[in-house]
N, C-alpha and C positions, 0 to 999 in steps of 0.2 A: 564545188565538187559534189559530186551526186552517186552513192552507193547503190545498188541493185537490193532489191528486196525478193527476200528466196518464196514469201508467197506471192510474188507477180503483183504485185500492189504498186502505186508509187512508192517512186525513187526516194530516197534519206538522202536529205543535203548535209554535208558536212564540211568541215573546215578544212579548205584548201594549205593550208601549214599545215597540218600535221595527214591529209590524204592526198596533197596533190606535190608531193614532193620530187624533185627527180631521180631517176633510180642511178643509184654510186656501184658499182658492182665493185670495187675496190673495199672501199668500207664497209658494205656487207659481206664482204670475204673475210676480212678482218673482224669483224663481230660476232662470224659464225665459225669461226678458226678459234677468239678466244673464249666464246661459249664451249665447247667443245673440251677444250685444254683445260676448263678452270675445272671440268667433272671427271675426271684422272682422278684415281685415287692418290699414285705416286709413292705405296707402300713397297713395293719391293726391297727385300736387302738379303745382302749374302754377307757371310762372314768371311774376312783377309785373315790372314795366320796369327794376329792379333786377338783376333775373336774367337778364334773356334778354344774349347778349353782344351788346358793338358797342355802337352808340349815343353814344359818349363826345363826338364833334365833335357842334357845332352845323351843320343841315345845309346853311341858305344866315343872311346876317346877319339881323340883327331887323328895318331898316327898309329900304324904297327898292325892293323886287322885287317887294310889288304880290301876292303870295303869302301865306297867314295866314302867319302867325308861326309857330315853329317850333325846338324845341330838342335833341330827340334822335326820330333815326329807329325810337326802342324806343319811345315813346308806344304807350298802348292804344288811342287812334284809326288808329293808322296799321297796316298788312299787317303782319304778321311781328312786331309790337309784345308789349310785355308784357300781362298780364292785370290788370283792373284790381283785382278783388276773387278773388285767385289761393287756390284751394283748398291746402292746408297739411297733410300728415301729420298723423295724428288718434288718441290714442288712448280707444278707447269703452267700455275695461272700466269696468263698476261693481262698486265695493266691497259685497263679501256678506259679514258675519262667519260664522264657522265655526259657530257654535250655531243660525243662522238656515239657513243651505246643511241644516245634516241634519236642522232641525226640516222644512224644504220636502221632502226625501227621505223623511222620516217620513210625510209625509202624501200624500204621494204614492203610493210605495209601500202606506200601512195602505187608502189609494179604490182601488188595484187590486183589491188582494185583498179587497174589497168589492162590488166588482164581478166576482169571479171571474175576469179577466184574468190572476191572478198564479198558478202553477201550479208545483210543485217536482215535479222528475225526479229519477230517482236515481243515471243518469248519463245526460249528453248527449257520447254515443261511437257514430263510424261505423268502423268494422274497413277500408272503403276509402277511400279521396279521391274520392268519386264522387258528383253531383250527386244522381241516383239513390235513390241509399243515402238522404242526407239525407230525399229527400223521402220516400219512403217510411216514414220514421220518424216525420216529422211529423202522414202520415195515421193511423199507430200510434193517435198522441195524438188522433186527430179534428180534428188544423187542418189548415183547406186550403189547398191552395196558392196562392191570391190574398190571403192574409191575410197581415198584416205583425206578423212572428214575430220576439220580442225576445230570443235563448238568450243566457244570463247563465252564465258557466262558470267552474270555480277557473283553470282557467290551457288559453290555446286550443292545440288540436295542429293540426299540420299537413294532416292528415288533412279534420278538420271545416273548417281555412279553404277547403281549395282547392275542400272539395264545396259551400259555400256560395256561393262569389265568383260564381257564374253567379245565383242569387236574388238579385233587388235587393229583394225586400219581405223578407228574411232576412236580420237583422244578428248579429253575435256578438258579445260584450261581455264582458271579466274582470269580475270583481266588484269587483276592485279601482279597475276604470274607470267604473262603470256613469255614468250623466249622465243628466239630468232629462230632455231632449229627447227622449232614444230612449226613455225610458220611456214618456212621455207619448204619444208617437204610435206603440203598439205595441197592436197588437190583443189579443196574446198575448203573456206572459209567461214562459216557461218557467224556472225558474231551478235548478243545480242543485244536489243536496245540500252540497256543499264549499262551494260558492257564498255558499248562504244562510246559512252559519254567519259565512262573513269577513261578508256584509252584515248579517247580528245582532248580530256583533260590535262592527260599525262602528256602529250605529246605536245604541244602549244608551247 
């Protein structure tokens, strides 16, 4: 298997296990379904007539006042009451086993570079922290600057975060971190050599 090199250089062979896999759209559906799920907060909660305080007395007797009837002023019919069917703390992660999480990255990754989306650089380095710089480098490679560019890096410097944080269609990502989501909605791929060795590595 042989990846595209974004300065027009020769091609980067690499390991057909873990680039030439075939694409599962079922399991990356599932991968990118419980990515997704597992970054839920799942904090909401309301209080049932249990919870809210107060309540405790009866507010007038049961008979003779001609009034419905009536037991605690926390009822969900009444102002200020509890909820009746009170939302509850939630947790929405779903279980992905580990052979299944990097067969979904395997094929995810082997459709990019299918599609020519996945492209290795040899480094992804700006000499300043300057927005500038970045994009200037980007058009080096031929992407433009409305396109949502995915750099994949051994380990991020200072420099490239701070010139990136004004591109919102520009993400940065270690390799160590990469995640389905960002892959999947990235036009471009850029990845770089240090990069592609930990995610070969990982992937194998």
């Amino acid at each position: 298997m042989e990846l595209k090199s974004v300065e027009g250089q020769a091609q980067v062979v690499v390991s057909d296990a873990a680039f030439g896999a075939p694409f599962n759209e079922a399991l990356v559906h599932q991968l990118v379904t419980a990515y997704l799920a597992g970054g839920r907060a799942g904090t909401r909660a309301q209080k049932t007539r249990s919870d809210v305080s107060g309540g405790g007395a009866k507010p007038w007797k049961q008979k003779g006042s001609g009034r419905a009837r009536a037991g605690t002023i926390r009822s969900p019919l009444w102002r200020h009451g509890g909820v009746t069917f009170a939302a509850r703390p939630q947790d929405y992660g779903q279980k992905l086993n580990r052979k299944m999480y990097r067969a979904g990255m395997r094929s995810i990754l082997s459709e990019l570079a299918r599609q020519d989306r996945l492209q290795v650089a040899d480094s992804i380095a700006i000499s300043e922290p300057r927005t500038k710089a970045l994009l200037t480098q980007l058009k080096q490679w031929s992407i433009g600057s409305d396109a949502r560019v995915l750099l994949v890096v051994e380990s991020i410097s200072d420099a490239l975060q701070l010139a990136a944080r004004n591109l919102y269609r520009v993400r940065i990502c270690e390799a160590a971190r990469v995640n389905p989501v960002s892959l999947v909605g990235a036009e471009h791929v850029v990845v770089e050599r240090g990069a592609l060795a930990v995610l070969e590595g990982w992937l194998q």
